[in-house]
C-alpha atoms as one frame of an Amber mdcrd trajectory, in Angstrom:
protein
  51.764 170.993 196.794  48.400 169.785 196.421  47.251 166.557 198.902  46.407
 164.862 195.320  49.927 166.016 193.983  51.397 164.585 197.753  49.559 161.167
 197.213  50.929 161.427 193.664  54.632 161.612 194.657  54.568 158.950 197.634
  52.836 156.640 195.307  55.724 156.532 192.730  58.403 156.714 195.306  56.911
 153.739 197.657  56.106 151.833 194.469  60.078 151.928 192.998  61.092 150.741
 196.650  58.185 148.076 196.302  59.140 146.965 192.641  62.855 146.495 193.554
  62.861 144.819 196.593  59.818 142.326 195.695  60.102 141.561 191.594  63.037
 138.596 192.491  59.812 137.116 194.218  57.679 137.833 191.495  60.435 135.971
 188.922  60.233 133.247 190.612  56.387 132.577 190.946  56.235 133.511 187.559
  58.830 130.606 186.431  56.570 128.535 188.765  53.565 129.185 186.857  54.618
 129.092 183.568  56.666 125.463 184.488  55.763 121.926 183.110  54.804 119.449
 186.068  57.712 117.944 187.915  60.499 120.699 186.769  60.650 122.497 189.937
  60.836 120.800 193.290  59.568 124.218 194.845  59.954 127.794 195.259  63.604
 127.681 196.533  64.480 125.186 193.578  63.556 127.353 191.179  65.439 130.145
 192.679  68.323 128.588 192.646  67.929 127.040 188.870  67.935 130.824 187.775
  70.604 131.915 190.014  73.392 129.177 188.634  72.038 129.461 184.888  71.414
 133.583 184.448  73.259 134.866 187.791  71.614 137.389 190.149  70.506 139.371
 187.819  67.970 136.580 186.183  66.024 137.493 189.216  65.453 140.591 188.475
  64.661 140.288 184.223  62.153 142.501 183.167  62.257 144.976 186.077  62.780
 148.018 183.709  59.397 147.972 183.543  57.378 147.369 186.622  59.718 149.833
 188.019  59.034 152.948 185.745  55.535 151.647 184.917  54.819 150.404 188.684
  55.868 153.210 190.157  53.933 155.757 187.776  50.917 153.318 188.434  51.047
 153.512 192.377  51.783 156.909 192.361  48.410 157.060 189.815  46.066 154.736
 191.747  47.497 157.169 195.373  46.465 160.464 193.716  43.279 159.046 192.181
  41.813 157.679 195.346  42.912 160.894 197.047  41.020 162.874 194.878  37.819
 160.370 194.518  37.953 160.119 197.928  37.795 164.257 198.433  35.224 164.680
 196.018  32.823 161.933 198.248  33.483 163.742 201.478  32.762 167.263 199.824
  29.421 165.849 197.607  28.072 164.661 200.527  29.697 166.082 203.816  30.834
 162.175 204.893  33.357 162.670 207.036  33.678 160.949 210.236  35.730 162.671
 213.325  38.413 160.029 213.345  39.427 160.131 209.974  37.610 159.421 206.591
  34.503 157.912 206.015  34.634 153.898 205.306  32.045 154.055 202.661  33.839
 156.763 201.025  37.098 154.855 201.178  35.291 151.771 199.888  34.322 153.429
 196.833  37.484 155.569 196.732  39.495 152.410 196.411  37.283 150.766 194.007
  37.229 153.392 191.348  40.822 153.945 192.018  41.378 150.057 191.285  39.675
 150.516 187.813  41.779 153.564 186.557  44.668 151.286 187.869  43.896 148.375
 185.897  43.614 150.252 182.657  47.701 151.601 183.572  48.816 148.040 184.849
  47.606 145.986 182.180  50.607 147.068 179.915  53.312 147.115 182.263  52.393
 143.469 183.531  51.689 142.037 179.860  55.527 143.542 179.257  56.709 142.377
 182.571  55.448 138.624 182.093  56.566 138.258 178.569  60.415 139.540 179.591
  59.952 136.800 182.403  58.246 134.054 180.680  60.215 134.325 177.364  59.077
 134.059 174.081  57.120 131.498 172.784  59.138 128.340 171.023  61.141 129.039
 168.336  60.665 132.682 168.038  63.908 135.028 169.564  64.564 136.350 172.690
  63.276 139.502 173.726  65.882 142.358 173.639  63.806 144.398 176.424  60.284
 146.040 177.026  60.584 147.743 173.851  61.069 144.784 171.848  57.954 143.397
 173.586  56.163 146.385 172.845  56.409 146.220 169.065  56.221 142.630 168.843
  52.601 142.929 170.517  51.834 145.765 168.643  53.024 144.422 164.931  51.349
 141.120 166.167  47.413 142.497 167.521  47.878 146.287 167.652  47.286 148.779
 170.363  44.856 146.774 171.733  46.822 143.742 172.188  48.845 146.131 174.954
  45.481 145.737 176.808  45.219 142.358 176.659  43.753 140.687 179.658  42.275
 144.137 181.184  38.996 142.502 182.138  40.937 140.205 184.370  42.681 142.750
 185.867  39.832 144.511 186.950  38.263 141.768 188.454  41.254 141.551 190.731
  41.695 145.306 191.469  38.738 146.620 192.096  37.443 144.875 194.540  41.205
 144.258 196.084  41.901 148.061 196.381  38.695 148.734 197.969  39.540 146.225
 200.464  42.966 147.261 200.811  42.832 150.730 201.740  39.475 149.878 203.831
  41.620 147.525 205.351  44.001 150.547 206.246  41.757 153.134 206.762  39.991
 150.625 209.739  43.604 149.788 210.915  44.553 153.584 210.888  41.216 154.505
 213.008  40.822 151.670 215.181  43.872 150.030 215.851  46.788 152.324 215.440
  44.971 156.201 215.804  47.192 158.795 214.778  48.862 160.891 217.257  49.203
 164.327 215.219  46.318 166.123 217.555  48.822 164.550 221.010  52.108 166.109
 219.935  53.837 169.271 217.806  56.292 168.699 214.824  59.198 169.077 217.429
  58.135 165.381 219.153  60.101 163.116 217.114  58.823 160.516 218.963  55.802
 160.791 218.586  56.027 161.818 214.956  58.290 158.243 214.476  54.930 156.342
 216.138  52.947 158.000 213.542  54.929 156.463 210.604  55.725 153.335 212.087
  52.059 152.859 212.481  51.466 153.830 208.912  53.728 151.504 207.702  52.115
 148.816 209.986  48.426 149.524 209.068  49.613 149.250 204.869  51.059 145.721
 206.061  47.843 144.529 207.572  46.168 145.954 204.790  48.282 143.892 202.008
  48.022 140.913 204.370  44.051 141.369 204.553  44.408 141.183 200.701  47.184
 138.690 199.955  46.907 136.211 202.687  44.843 132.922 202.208  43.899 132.812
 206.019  42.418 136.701 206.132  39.714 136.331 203.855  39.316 132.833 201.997
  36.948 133.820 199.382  38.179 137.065 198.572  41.626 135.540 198.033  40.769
 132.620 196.013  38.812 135.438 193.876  41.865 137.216 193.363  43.953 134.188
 192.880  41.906 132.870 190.197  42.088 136.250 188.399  45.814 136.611 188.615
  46.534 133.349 187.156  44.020 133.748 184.181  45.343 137.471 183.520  48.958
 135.861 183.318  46.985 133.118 180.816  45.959 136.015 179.048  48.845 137.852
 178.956  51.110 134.984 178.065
């Protein structure tokens, strides 16, 4: 298989493991946002207001389609930053002996982040309606599909794509920080240990991918986290909440 067709397939499968184990957070800060003033006493109020009223499985309304839409959409922005980032290293022979070339990476993960947002946009205008609810007085949704032709017999196909120019604000910069992020944690910090061992060191091999895991986790903390770069984050904060304003 391809590397492109490689990134494609560990995109999807580490984005269904991502959707599933992190959209009860995402419920929650989503009730949080779309609250009036005083009806929440916090985080762990809220969950437990949906727990007792829908049951475990309020936490996880509207995952139908983060999951099949998240999943396509990591495995997407994985093979398209692959690829962009091949074609940089072959246009201009940028390749650095301890892995790829920042610069490339940088605008790898920034092109990547635009082709992203115009695949997320959908999925998280369906996801935050099924979590939000309808507006007052209209009834519930029955799933994404209901969504889906509600928007559509409501603005058309462009109303799927509402709030894209938020969205791109906040991943285009984001993924070229995140997988810089990685790529400097991947050279610097944790350097792979493929050239120190064969396939039959286990080990070594279980390093490798513990490292991997470790360098994605800095990454998304470079990214997420107030304290690792203040500007940035209050960038991307300000973009999520008006894209969720948007998408409402």
């Amino acid at each position: 298989m391809p590397d492109v067709g490689i990134e494609y397939v560990a995109g999807v499968l580490g984005g269904a493991a991502g959707n599933t184990t992190g959209h009860p957070f995402d419920t929650v800060k989503v009730n949080l946002q779309k609250a009036s003033v005083g009806q929440y006493k916090g985080p762990l109020d809220c969950l437990r207001t949906i727990v007792r009223t829908k049951g475990i499985k309020g936490l996880y309304v509207g995952l139908s389609a983060p999951l099949v839409g998240g999943s396509l959409e990591c495995g997407v922005n994985y093979a398209v930053f692959a690829g962009a980032n091949k074609l940089w290293e072959a246009d201009t022979d940028d390749l650095q002996a301890s892995g790829r070339s920042l610069r490339g990476v940088v605008v790898s993960g920034a092109f990547a982040g635009g082709v992203l947002s115009s695949v997320l946009t959908p999925t998280e205008l369906v996801k935050c309606r099924l979590q939000a609810g309808p507006p007052p007085g209209q009834a519930p949704y029955k799933g994404p599909f209901d969504v889906i032709s509600r928007v559509l017999a409501s603005q058309g196909v462009l109303g799927l794509w509402r709030g894209l120019g938020a969205t791109l604000i906040r991943e285009v910069p984001g993924n070229a920080i995140f997988f810089t992020a990685y790529e400097i944690a991947r050279q610097k910090v944790f350097p792979p240990e493929s050239a120190k061992h064969t396939e039959a060191d286990l080990k070594s091999v279980a390093k490798d991918i513990f490292y991997t895991i470790l360098s994605g986790g800095i990454a998304g903390s470079v990214v997420r986290h107030p304290r690792s770069l203040p500007s940035f984050w209050r960038h991307r904060a300000a973009a999520t909440v008006l894209q969720r304003v948007l998408t409402a």
